[in-house]
Structures are given as structure tokens and as C-alpha cells.
C-alpha positions as a Python dict, from the first residue, in 0.01 Angstrom:
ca = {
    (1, 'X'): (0, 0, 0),
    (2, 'X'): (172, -320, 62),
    (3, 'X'): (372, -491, -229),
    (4, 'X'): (373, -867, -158),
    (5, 'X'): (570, -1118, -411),
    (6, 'X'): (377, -1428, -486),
    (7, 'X'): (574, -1737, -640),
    (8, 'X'): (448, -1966, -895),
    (9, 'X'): (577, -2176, -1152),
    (10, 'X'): (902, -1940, -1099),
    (11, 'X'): (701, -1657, -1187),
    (12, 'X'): (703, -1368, -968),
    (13, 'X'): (403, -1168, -925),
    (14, 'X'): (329, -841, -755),
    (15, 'X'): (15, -815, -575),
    (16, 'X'): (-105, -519, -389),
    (17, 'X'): (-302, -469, -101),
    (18, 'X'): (-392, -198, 111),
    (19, 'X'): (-703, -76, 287),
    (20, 'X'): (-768, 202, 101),
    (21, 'X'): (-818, 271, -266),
    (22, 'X'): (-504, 255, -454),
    (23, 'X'): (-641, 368, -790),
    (24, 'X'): (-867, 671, -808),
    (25, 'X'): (-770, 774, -1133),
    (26, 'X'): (-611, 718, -1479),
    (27, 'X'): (-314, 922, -1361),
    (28, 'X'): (-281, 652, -979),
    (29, 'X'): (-294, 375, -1231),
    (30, 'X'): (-55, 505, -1471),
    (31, 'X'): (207, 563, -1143),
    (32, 'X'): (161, 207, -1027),
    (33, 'X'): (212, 130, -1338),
    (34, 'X'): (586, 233, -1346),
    (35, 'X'): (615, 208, -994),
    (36, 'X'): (571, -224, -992),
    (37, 'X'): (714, -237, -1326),
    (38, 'X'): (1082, -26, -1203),
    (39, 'X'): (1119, -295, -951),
    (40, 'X'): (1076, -592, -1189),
    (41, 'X'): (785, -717, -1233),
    (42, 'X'): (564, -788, -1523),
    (43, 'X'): (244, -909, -1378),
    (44, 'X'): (3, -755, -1115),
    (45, 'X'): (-229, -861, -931),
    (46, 'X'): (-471, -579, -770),
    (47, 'X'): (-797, -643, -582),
    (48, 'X'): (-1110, -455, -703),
    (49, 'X'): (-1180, -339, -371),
    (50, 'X'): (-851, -93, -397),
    (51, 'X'): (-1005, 47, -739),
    (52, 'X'): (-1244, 369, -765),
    (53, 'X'): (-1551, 254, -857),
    (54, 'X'): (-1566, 514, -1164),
    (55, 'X'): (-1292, 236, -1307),
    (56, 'X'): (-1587, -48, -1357),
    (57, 'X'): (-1810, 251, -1587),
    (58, 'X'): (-1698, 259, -1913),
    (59, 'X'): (-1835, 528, -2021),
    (60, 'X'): (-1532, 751, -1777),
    (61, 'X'): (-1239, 630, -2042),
    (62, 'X'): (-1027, 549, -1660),
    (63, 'X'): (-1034, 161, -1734),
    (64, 'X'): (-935, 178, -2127),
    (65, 'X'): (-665, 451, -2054),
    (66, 'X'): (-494, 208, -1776),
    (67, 'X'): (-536, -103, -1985),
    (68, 'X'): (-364, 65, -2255),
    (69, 'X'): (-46, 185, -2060),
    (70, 'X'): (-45, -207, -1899),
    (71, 'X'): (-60, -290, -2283),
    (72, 'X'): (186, -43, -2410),
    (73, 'X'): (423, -173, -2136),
    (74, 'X'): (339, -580, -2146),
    (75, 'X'): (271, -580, -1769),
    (76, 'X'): (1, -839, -1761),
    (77, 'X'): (-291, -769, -1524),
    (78, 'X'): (-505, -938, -1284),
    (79, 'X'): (-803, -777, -1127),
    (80, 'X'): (-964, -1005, -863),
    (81, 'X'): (-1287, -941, -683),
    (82, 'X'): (-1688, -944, -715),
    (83, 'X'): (-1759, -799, -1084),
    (84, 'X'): (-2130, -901, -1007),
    (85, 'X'): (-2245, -506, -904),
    (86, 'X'): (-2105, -388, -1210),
    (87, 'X'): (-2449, -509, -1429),
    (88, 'X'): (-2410, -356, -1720),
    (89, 'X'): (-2344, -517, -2054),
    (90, 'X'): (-2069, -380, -2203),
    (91, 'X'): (-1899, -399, -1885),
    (92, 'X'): (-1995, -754, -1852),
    (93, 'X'): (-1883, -814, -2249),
    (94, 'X'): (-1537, -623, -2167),
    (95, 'X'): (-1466, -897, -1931),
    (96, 'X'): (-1487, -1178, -2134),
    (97, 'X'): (-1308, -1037, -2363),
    (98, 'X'): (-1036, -915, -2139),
    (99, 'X'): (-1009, -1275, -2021),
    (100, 'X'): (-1114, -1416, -2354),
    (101, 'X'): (-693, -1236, -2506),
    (102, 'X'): (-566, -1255, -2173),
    (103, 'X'): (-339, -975, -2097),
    (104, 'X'): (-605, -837, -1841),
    (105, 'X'): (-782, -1065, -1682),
    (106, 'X'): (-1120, -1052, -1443),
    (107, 'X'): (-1081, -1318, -1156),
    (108, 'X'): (-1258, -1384, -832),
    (109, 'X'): (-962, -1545, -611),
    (110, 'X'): (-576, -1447, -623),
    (111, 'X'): (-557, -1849, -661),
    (112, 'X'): (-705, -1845, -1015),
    (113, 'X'): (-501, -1538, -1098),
    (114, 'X'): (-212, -1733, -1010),
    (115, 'X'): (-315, -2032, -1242),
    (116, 'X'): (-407, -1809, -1527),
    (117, 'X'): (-54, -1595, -1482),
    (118, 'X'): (100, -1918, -1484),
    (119, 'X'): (-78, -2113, -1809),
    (120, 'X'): (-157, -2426, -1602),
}
């Protein structure tokens, strides 16, 4: 996992890449977490594609016990990727109103992640 610093608006933002999953459970989430948030930052940006699929299913609990510790911890959090496989309703609902407060957001380009991060 690569942790790369993008600037905007003099905001710094931590977005991670790898080519594997990064998250593939509540407990991987929990880690990065405190892991990006020890070295400063207070947004994240993290690409779908690095996220176990069992994440986008509600039903598991792995998405609202994450959110919570971002919450708990004000680390605001972009997820950017293709939410269009993930059909389901509530999942689709969650998303809106994820981006609808704003302290998790559902994006398709780290560009717009950038923009909402940075209120322009």
C-alpha cells in the first residue's frame, strides 16, 4: 500500500493505492484508520477496488462499523470507484445519504473527491 499526499486548497489528503485489497475487514479498516490518522491526516481517499466486496452488503455490519470509527475520529472519507454493481437499494439510499451529510462520501474520480474535500 502506497500513501500518496494530494494538495488542494492547502488541504492535505491521504490517498491510498495498492494492487491488492487493503480492507478485508472491519478490523483492516479500523488499522488504517489509526495508521493515516497517526501521521496527520484527516481525510482519505481510498479506491473501491482496494475494498472487500463484503464492505458494499449491508447486511455484513463491515461498512457501518468502519464509518463509525471514521466518525468517532472526524477523519473524513472518500470512497471513489464504480458503485453501479452494488444494485441494491439500501445500498444505493446509503450513498446519497453518505454524500447527502458529507463526512463519507461516494465519488467516481479522485478529482471530485478533491473538490468535495475541499468545499469548492
Amino acid at each position: 500500500m502506497t500513501i500518496k499526499t494530494q494538495y488542494i486548497n492547502d488541504l492535505e489528503i491521504a490517498e491510498l493505492t495498492s494492487d491488492q485489497l487493503i480492507i478485508k475487514s472491519a478490523g483492516d479498516g479500523v488499522d488504517l484508520l489509526g495508521n493515516v490518522y497517526y501521521q496527520g491526516f484527516d481525510k482519505m481517499i481510498v479506491h473501491a477496488s482496494n475494498i472487500a466486496p463484503e464492505f458494499f452488503d449491508l447486511k455484513t455490519g463491515m461498512a457501518g462499523e468502519i464509518l463509525q470509527k471514521f466518525s468517532t475520529y472526524r477523519v473524513r472519507l472518500a470512497i471513489v470507484g464504480d458503485f453501479t454493481p452494488y444494485l441494491s437499494k439500501s445500498f444505493k439510499d446509503f450513498i446519497y445519504e453518505s454524500n447527502r451529510v458529507g463526512h463519507t462520501i461516494f465519488v467516481s474520480t479522485v478529482s471530485e473527491a478533491l473538490i468535495r474535500f475541499s468545499g469548492l
